[in-house]
N, C-alpha and C positions, 0 to 999 in steps of 0.2 A: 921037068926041070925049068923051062922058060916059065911055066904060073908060078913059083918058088924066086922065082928072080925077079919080076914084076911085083911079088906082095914085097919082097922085101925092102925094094926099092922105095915105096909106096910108105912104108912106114918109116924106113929113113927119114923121108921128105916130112913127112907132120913132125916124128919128134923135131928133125932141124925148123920148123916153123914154129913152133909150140913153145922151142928154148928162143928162138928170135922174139917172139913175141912176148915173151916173160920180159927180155934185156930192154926192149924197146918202152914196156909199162914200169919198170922202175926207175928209169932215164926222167921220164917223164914226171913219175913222183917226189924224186930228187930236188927236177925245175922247180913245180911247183912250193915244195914246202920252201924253195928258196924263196920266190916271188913272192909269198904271202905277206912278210912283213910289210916289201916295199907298197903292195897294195894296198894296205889298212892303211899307211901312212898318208899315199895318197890322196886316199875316200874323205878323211879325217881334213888333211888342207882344203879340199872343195868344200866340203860342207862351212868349215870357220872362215874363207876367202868370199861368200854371199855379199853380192853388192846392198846397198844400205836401202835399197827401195824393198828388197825383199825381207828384211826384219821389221816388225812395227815397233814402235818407241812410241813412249808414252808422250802426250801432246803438255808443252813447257806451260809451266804457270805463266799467267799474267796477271792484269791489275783488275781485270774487267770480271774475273772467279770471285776476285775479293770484295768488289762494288756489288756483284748480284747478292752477297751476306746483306744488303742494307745495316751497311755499321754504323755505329751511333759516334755522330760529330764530337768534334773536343772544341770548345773556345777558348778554356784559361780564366772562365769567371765563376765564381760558384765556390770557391776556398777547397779546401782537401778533402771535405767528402765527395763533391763531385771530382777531382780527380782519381782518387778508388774506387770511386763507382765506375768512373769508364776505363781505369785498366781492368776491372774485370769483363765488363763487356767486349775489349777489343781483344780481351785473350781468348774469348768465346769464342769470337768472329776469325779467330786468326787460326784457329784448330778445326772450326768447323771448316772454311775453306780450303782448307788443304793448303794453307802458304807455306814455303820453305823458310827455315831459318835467317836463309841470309839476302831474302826477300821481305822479312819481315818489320823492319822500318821505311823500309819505302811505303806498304801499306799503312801502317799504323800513322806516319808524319801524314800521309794524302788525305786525311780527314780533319786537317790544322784547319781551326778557322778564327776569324777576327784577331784578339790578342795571340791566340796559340801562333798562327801564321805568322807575324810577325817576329816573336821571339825566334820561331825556325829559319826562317829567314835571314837572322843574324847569326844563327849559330855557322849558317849555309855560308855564310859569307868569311867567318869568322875562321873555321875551319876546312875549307874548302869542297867543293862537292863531291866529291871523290872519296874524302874521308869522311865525310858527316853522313853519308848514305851506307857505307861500310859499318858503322857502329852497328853491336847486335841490340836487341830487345831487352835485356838486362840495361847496359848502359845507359840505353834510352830513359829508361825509368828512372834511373838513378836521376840523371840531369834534368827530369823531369818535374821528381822530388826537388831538388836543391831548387828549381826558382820556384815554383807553387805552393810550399812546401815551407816558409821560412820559421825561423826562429821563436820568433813574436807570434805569430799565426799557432802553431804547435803549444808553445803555451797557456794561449786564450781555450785550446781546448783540453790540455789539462785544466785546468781551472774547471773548466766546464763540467767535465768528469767527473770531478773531487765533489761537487757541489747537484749533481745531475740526482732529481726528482718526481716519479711519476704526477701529472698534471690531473686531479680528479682519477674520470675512470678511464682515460684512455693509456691503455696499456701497451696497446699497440706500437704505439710513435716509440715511446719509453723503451721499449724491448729495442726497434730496429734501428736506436740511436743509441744504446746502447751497445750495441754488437760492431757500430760503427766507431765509436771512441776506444772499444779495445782493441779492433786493427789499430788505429792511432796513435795510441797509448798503450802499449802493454805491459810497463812496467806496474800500472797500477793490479792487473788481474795475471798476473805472472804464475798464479797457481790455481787449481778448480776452487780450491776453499776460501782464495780471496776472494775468486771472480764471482761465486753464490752467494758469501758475506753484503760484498758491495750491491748486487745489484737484490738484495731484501731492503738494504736499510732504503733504496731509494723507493723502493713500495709503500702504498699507501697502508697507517698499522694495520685496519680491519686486514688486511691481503696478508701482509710480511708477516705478520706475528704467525698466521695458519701454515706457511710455506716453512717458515722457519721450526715450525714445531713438525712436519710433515719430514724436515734433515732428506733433502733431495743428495743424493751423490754426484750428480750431474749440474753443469749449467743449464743444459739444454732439458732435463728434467723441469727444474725450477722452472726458466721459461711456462711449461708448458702447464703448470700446475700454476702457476700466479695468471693466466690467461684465463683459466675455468673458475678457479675463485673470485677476480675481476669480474667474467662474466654475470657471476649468481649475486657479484654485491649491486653489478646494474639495474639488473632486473626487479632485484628486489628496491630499489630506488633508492640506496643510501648515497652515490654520491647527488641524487638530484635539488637542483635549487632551491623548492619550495619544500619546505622541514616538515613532516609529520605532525598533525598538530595530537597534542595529549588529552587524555582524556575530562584532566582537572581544571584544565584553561578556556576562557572562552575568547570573542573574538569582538573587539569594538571596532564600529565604521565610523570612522571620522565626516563631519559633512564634507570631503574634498572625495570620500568615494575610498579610504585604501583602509583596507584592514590591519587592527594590529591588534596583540595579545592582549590580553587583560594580564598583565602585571602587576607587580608593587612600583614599577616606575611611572606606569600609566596612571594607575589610580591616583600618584604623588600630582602630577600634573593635574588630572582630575583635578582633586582637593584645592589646591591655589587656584584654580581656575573658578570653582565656588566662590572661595574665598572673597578673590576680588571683587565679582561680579556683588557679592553681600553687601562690599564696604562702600562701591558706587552707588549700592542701594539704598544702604544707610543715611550717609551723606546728603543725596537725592532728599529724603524726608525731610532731617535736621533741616533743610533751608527751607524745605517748604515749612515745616514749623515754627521758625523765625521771619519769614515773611508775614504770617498770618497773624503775629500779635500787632502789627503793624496797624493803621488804618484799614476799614471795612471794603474801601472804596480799593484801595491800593493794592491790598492784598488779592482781593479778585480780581484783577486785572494780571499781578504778577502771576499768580497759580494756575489764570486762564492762557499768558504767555507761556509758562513753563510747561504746561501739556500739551502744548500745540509746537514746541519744537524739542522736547524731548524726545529720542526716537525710542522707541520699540524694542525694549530688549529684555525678548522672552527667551530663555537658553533653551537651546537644543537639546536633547537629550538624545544622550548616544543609544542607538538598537543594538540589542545585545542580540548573539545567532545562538540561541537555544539550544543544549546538545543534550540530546537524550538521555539518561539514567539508563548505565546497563542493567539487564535485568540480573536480578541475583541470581546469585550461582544455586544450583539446585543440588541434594546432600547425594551423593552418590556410593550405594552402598561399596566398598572395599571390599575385594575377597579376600580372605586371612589366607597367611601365606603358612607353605606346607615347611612341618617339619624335616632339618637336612640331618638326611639318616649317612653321611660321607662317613670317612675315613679320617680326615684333614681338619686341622683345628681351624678356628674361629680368628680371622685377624685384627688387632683393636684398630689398626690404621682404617681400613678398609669397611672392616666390619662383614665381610666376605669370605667365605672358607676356602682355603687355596693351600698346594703345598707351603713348608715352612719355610725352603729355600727359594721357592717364584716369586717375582717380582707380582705389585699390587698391576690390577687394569686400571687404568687414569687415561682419560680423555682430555689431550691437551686443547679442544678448540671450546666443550662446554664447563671444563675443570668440575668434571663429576667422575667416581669412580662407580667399576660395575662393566666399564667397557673402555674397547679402544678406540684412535681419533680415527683412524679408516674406517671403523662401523660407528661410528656416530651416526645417529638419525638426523642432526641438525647441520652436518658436514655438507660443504659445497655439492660435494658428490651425488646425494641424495636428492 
């Protein structure tokens, strides 16, 4: 009986520990799921409450980012194309440096020099410092335009435009003064087909006529296609100063040493130039012949004066430069051309067999048909 009262006891005791320890672990879990939010919330203000030394921040612009760009000075002399020359450059300078917008007349005014300083300096005054450094990069430009910019000035380079013509063969210039009057002016090239129109006719013909017959779609084609045909017409020396001489012509030196063509204007010269020298020769005689009917005594004496101070005038005779005789052409047999066994009739335009609805092959640079101006053998390209 006592071992039966002891187990039982014994089991008692854990279940009552077993249910205590259940009530005391969900007590617990209750807390908890209570306190969680309050803790997140906590975590969350510590973390966003971090004093300012333990965040890094990015280090502030200054003036000294934008002096290391080495940007390019402005005076205010140089008319309008150098002022769009150097808004392009300081918006170079102002993107690459990383400036902020409403930093960005402070840098762009800090490169004023001579006139440019001066004008800023009134406006500094005029508007006061506070606002006149506040203006953005737009406005600047604008009131940068209005005084550099005027009226009359804009005019003279319309004019310019209207009338602007490649110089010989430098195409170059012509191209990047051109590109510079259409920022300028853009009413005049307001469309691709003006702006390729305008800038052919200012080409020299041998160039425009091949680019024009080439119908580029592009400006920036044309450009590029009037640069390789300039090229090939340098090389070949047509714009050079001293002319080709021909075959048929020859070359007289003058005794002063400068050669000139043999012409019909020269020879005209020439000929008077006989002429007279004939009639002082004439002349010359006739007196010596009317002298000498004179006295025996008299007349030798005149005739012996008259050849002692008559000077010497034997004509020069111009050297002619000799120019070779090409050698004749020698007969080169022809090989007979082969019968066309096609399909396609015979075109009387052409004289080439081709469908009936195709257009003929016409070469606009040698005006031959048989091919086109891109396979020309005589094309710049070649």
């Amino acid at each position: 009986m006592p071992s039966n009262n002891s187990t039982s006891r014994r089991t008692a005791r854990r279940r009552a520990r077993r249910s205590a320890d259940k009530r005391i672990a969900s007590l617990v879990t209750r807390e908890v799921v209570k306190l969680t939010p309050q803790i997140v919330a906590q975590v969350h203000s510590l973390s966003n409450s971090r004093t300012p030394e333990d965040v890094k921040t990015e280090p502030a612009f200054l003036y000294k980012h934008f002096k290391a760009c080495d940007p390019i000075p402005f005076t205010g002399e140089g008319g309008v194309s150098q002022l769009l020359q150097w808004f392009d450059a300081i918006e170079v300078t102002l993107r690459q440096s990383g400036c902020p917008e409403d930093f960005q007349t402070t840098c762009a005014t800090g490169v004023f020099q001579s006139r440019a300083l001066d004008w800023w300096a009134a406006e500094r005054n005029k508007r006061g410092i506070v606002a006149a450094y506040a203006l953005s990069w737009t406005e600047l430009k604008k009131l940068m335009r209005e005084e550099y910019c005027p009226p009359h000035e804009l005019q003279k380079l319309e004019d310019e435009f209207w009338q602007i013509k490649q110089d010989k063969g430098d195409n170059a210039s012509y191209t990047a003064r051109f590109k510079q009057l259409s920022v300028i002016c853009p009413s005049q090239v307001d469309t691709p087909k003006k702006a390729i129109a305008k800038y052919i006719r200012g080409l020299p013909e041998c160039v425009g006529d091949f680019v024009e017959a080439a119908k580029p779609a592009t400006i920036e084609e044309a450009y590029q296609l009037a640069a390789e045909v300039n090229d090939k017409r340098v090389l070949s020396g047509f714009f050079s100063k001293n002319p080709v001489k021909q075959a048929h012509q020859a070359i007289f030196v003058d005794p002063s040493g400068k050669p000139t063509n043999g012409s019909s204007d020269d020879s005209q010269e020439n000929s008077s130039k006989d002429s007279s020298d004939d009639s002082s020769g004439n002349s010359s005689k006739d007196s010596s012949d009317d002298a000498s009917s004179g006295p025996s005594d008299e007349a030798s004496d005149d005739t012996a004066s008259s050849q002692e101070t008559q000077p010497n005038r034997k004509r020069k005779e111009p050297s002619v430069e000799e120019i070779p005789k090409p050698e004749p052409l020698r007969s080169v047999p022809v090989p007979a051309k082969r019968a066309y066994n096609g399909s396609h009739p015979q075109c009387l335009r052409c004289t080439y067999h081709h469908p009936t609805g195709a257009g003929c092959r016409y070469c606009a640079y040698c005006n031959k048909y048989g091919h086109l101006t891109w396979n020309c053998h005589f094309g710049p390209q070649h």
